[in-house]
C-alpha positions in Angstrom: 73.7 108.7 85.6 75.8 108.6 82.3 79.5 107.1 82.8 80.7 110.9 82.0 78.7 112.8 84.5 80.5 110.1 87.2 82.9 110.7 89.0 85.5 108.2 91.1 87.4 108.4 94.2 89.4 105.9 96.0 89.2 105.9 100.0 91.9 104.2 102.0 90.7 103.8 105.8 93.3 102.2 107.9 92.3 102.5 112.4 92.2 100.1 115.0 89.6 97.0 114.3 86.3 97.1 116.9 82.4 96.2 115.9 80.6 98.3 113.6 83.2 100.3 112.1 83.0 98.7 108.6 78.8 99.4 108.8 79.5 103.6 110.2 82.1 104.0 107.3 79.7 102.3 104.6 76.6 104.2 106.3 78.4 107.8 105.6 79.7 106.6 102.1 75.8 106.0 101.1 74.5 109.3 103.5 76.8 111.2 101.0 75.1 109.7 97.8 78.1 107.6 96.6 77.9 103.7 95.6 81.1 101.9 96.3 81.5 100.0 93.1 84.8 98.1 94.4 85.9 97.2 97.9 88.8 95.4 99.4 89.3 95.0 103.3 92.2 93.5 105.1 93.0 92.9 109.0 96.9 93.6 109.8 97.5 92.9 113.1 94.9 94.8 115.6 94.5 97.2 112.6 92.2 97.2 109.6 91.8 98.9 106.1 89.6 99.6 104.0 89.6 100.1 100.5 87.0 101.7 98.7 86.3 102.5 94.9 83.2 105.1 94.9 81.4 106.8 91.7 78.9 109.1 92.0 78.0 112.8 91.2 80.1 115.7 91.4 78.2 116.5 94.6 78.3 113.6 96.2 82.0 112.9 95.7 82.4 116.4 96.9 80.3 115.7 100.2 82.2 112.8 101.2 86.0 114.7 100.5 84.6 117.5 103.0 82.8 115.2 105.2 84.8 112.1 105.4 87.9 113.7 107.2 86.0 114.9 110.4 84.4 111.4 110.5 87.5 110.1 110.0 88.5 111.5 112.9 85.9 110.8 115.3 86.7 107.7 114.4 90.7 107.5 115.2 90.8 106.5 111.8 93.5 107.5 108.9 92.0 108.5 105.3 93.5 108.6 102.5 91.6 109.9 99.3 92.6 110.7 95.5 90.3 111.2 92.6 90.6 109.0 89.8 88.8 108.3 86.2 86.8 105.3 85.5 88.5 102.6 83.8 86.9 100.5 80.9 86.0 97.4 82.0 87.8 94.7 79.7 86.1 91.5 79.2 86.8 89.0 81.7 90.3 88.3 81.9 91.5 84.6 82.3 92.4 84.1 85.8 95.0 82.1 88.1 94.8 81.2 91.7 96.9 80.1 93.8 98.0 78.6 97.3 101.2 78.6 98.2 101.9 76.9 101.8 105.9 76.5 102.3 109.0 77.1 104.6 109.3 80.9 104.7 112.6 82.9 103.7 113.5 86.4 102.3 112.5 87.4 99.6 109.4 84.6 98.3 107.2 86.7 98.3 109.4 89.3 95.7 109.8 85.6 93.6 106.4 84.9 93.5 105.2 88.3 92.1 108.2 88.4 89.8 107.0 84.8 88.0 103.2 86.3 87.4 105.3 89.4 86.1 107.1 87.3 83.9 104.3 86.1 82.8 102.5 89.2 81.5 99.9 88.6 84.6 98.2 91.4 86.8 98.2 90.9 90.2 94.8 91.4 91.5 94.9 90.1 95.0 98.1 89.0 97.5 97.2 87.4 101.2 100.2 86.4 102.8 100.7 85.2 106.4 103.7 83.7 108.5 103.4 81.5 110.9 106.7 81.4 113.3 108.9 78.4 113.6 107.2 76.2 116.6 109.0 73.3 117.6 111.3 71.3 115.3 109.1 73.2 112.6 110.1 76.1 110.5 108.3 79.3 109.8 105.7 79.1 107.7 104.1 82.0 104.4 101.2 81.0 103.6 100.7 83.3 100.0 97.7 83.7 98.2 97.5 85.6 94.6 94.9 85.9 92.6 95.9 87.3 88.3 94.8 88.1 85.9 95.5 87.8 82.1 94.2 89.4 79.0 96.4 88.1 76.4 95.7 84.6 75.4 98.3 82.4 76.3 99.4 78.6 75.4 100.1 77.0 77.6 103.1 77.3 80.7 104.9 75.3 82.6 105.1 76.2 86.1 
């Protein structure tokens, strides 16, 4: 299929986490004739989302907008959908990881993104966990981000 006879939507699944719920959502996405061409999934508490990318024809993106909603609900699952447009792909970017494990306060994680921001960097992935204070110990974030740069850079001190 040509890139302009594709189309895209993006699918937001959030429900309570149990076995096989990933593999019945991923089943229907394929019965419907989509390919999920980008995925991210996340546990929050007893909940999980699901974030899907999916091209495919008109048809098929059609099938799963009428057809994912009743599933959805069988399910106990929210969904979310919007069409979207495909995005060129740039080459790859030069990317930054980090690990971040320190005493957590208000407003670190708003510090953290605003430094990659400062620095012309797209976020492509946060994690972040707190661990409560235990003992003589002090809460705990945990942050993980993942960026991404396209402009060429010297280098920065951190």
């Amino acid at each position: 299929m040509t890139l302009s006879s594709q189309h895209y939507l993006v699918i937001t699944a959030l429900g309570a986490d149990r076995p096989g719920i990933v593999n019945t959502i991923t089943r229907h996405v394929s019965s419907c004739g989509c390919n999920i061409e980008d995925s991210r999934l996340a546990m929050l508490g007893e909940e999980f989302t699901f974030i899907m990318l999916l091209s495919g024809s008109w048809n098929a993106i059609t099938l799963i907008e009428s057809t994912l909603p009743l599933k959805g609900a069988e399910l106990d699952l929210l969904i979310v959908m919007k069409r979207t447009t495909a995005r060129p792909r740039p080459p790859m970017p030069a990317s930054v990881w980090v690990q971040v494990d320190v005493a957590d306060s208000p407003h670190l994680i708003e510090r953290f993104t605003a430094l990659f921001d400062a620095h012309h960097m797209n976020i492509a992935e946060l994690v972040s966990r707190t661990q409560p204070a235990e003992n003589e110990r002090a809460a705990q974030l945990h942050i993980q981000i993942t960026a991404h740069s396209h402009r060429i850079c010297g280098r920065s001190k951190y």
